[in-house]
C-alpha positions in Angstrom: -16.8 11.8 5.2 -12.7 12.1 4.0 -11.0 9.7 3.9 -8.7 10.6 6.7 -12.0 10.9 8.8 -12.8 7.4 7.4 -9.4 5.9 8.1 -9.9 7.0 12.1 -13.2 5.2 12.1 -11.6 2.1 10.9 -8.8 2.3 13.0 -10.9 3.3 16.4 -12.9 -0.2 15.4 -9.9 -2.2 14.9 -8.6 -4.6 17.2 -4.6 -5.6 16.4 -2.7 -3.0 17.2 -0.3 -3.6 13.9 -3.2 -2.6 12.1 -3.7 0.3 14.0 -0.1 1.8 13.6 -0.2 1.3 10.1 -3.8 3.3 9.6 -2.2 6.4 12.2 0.4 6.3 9.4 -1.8 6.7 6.5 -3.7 8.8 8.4 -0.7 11.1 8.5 0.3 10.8 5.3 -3.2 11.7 3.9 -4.2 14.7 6.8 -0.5 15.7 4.9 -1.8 15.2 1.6 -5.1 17.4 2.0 -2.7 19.9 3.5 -1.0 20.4 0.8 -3.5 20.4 -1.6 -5.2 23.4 0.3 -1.3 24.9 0.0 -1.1 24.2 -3.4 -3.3 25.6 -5.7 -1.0 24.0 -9.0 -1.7 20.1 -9.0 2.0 20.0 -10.4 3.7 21.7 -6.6 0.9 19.6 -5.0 2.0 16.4 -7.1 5.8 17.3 -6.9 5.4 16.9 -2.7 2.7 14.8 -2.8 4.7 11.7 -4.5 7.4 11.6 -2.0 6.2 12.0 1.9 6.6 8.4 3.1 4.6 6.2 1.2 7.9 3.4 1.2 10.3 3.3 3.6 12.5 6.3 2.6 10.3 6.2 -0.8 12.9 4.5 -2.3 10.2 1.9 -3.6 7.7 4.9 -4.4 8.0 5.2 -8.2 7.2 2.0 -8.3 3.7 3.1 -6.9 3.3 5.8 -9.3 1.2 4.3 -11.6 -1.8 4.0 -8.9 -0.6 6.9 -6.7 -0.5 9.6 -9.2 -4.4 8.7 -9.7 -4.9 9.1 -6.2 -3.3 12.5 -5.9 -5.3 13.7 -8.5 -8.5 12.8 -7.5 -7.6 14.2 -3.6 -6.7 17.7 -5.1 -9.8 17.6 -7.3 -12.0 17.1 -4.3 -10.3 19.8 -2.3 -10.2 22.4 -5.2 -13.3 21.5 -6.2 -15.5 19.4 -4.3 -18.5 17.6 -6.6 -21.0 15.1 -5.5 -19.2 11.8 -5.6 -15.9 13.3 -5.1 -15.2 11.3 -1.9 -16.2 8.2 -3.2 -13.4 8.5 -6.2 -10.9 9.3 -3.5 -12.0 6.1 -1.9 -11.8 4.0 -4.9 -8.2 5.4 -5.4 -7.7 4.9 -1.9 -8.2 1.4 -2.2 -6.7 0.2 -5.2 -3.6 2.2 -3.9 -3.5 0.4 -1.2 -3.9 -2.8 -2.6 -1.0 -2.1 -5.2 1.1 -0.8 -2.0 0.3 -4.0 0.0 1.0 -6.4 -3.0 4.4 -4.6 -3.2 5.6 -4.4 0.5 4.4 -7.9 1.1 7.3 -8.4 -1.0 9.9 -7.0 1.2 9.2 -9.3 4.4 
C-alpha cells in the first residue's frame, strides 16, 4: 500500500473533521509528489519541485523542514524509480518523522 493510499484509509476512519482536511492536504501534496517522481527521472528536477509545493503556508517555513524532508523525497523517488521489498515501509518511516518534525514546528505558529 502507498502512502497516499494509506493516508485515505486513515482519513476515511477518522472522525474530526480538522483531521480530515489536514490528511486531504497531505494527500495532495504526496499524490503531487509521486507525480512528479514518475515526471522526473533526475532526483535533482524531482527534489527542486518537490521541496516547495505547500508543505508551510506559502513554504516560507519549508527550509526549516529540510533536514527531515529532503530524506523523505528521496526515499519516495527511490520507491517509484525503483521499487524494492521494503520500499514502502522507508517511505512510511520518513513519512512519520516528517510529520512529527512538521507538527513540532507549526504547533509553534498558533
Amino acid at each position: 500500500m502507498t502512502l497516499s493510499e494509506e493516508l485515505k484509509t486513515v482519513m476515511a476512519r477518522t472522525q474530526s473533521v480538522v483531521q480530515k482536511q489536514l490528511l486531504l492536504e497531505d494527500i495532495a501534496r504526496i499524490e503531487r509528489l509521486e507525480d512528479l517522481a514518475k515526471a522526473c527521472p533526475s532526483y535533482e528536477e524531482f527534489e527542486h519541485q518537490g521541496l516547495f509545493i505547500g508543505w508551510t503556508q506559502g513554504d516560507f517555513r519549508t527550509p526549516e523542514l529540510h533536514p527531515v524532508l529532503k530524506p523523505l523525497l528521496k526515499t519516495l523517488h527511490q520507491a517509484m524509480h525503483s521499487p524494492s521489498d521494503g520500499a514502502e515501509e522507508e517511505v512510511r518511516t520518513c513519512w512519520i518523522t516528517f510529520n512529527q518534525e512538521r507538527s513540532k514546528r507549526l504547533v509553534g505558529c498558533l
